[in-house]
N, C-alpha and C positions, 0 to 999 in steps of 0.2 A: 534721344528724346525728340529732336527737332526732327529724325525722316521718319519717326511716329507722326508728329502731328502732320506732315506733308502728306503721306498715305492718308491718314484720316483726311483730310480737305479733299484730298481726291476722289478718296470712296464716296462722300456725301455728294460732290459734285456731279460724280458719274451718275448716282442715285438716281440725283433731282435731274438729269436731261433724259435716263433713259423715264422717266415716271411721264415727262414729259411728251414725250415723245409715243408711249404707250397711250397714255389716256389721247392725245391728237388719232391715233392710226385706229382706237376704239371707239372712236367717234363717227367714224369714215366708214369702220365692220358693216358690212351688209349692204352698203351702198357703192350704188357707180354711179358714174359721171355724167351729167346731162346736158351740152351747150345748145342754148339757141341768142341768136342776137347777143354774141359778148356774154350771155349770163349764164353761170355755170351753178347747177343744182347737184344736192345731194341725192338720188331717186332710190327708191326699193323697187326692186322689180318684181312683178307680177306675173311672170310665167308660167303656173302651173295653175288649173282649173279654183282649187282651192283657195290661192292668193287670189286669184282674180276675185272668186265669191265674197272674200272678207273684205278686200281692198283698203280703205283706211275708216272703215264701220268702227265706233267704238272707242277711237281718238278725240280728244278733247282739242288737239287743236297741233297747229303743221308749223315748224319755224320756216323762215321767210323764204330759207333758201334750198327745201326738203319738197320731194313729191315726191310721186309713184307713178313709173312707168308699165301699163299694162303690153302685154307685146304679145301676138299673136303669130301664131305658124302660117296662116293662108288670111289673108285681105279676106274681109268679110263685112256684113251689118252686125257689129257687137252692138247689145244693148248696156245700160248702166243706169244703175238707181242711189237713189240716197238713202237707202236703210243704214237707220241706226247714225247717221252722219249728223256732229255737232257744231257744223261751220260746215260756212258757202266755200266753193271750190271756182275754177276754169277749169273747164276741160279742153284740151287740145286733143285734137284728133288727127291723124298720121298718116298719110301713104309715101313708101320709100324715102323715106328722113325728109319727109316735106311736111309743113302746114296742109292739111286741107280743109279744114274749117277749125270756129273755135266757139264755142258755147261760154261766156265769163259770167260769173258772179250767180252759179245755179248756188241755189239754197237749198238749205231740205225741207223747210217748209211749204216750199214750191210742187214737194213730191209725197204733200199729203192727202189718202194712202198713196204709197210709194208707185211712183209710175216710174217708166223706162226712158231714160232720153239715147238717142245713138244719130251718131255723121248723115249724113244724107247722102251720099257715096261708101265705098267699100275702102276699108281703114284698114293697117295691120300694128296698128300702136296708137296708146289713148296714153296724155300724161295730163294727172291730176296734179293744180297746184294750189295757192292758195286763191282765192277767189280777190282780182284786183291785181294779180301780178302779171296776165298777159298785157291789160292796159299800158300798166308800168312799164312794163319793157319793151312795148312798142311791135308785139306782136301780130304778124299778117297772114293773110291763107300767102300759100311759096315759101316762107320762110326754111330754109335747110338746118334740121337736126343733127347734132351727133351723140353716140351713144353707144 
């Protein structure tokens, strides 16, 4: 009876870390890792025509520590609008894992009907975050990305 209930405590215990552990690494599914200045974000990335077009359209709203990395094959002028978008954003704009400028706190009422905002230079990675969090974390054009 007694190496019954010891398997039993064990099975349950095993249970609860791998459930654990499941629902952490499900959290994480579909995302990578974003550092700038010490702060590490959960991003979606936006690679293919189609991600980029929807972008985060349609979301009620970003937790603190989540954005979306758009990432392009050849440096270019991308544009970007706020359709359909229900919260202000920062946009960071990118050349070779650097800052090169930063647009904070676009609204989307700012982009009614929806106009295009884009870098003033040629960019190959845009990350949207929450709108208030470049401030907060103390970001500058130079700053180095990784990703």
């Amino acid at each position: 009876m007694k190496r019954f209930v010891f398997f039993a405590i064990f099975f349950i215990i095993f249970v609860a870390v791998f459930l654990v552990w499941f629902n952490y690494k499900s959290a994480e599914s579909g995302f990578s890792s974003f550092q700038i200045n010490g702060a590490k974000f959960f991003i979606e990335i936006a690679d293919t025509a189609q991600k980029r077009a929807l972008g985060l359209s349609g979301k009620d709203s970003l937790p603190q520590n989540q954005g979306m990395l758009f990432i392009f094959s050849q440096p270019g002028y991308y544009s970007f609008w706020m359709k359909e978008m229900r919260f202000a954003l920062d946009f960071v704009w990118i050349r070779d894992r650097k800052v090169v400028q930063i647009n904070q706190n676009v609204k989307p009422a700012d982009f009614q009907p929806p106009e295009s905002l884009r870098a003033n230079q040629p960019i190959d990675a845009v990350l949207e975050i929450n709108a208030g969090m470049a401030q907060k974390l103390n970001m500058k054009i130079g700053d180095k990305v990784e990703y």
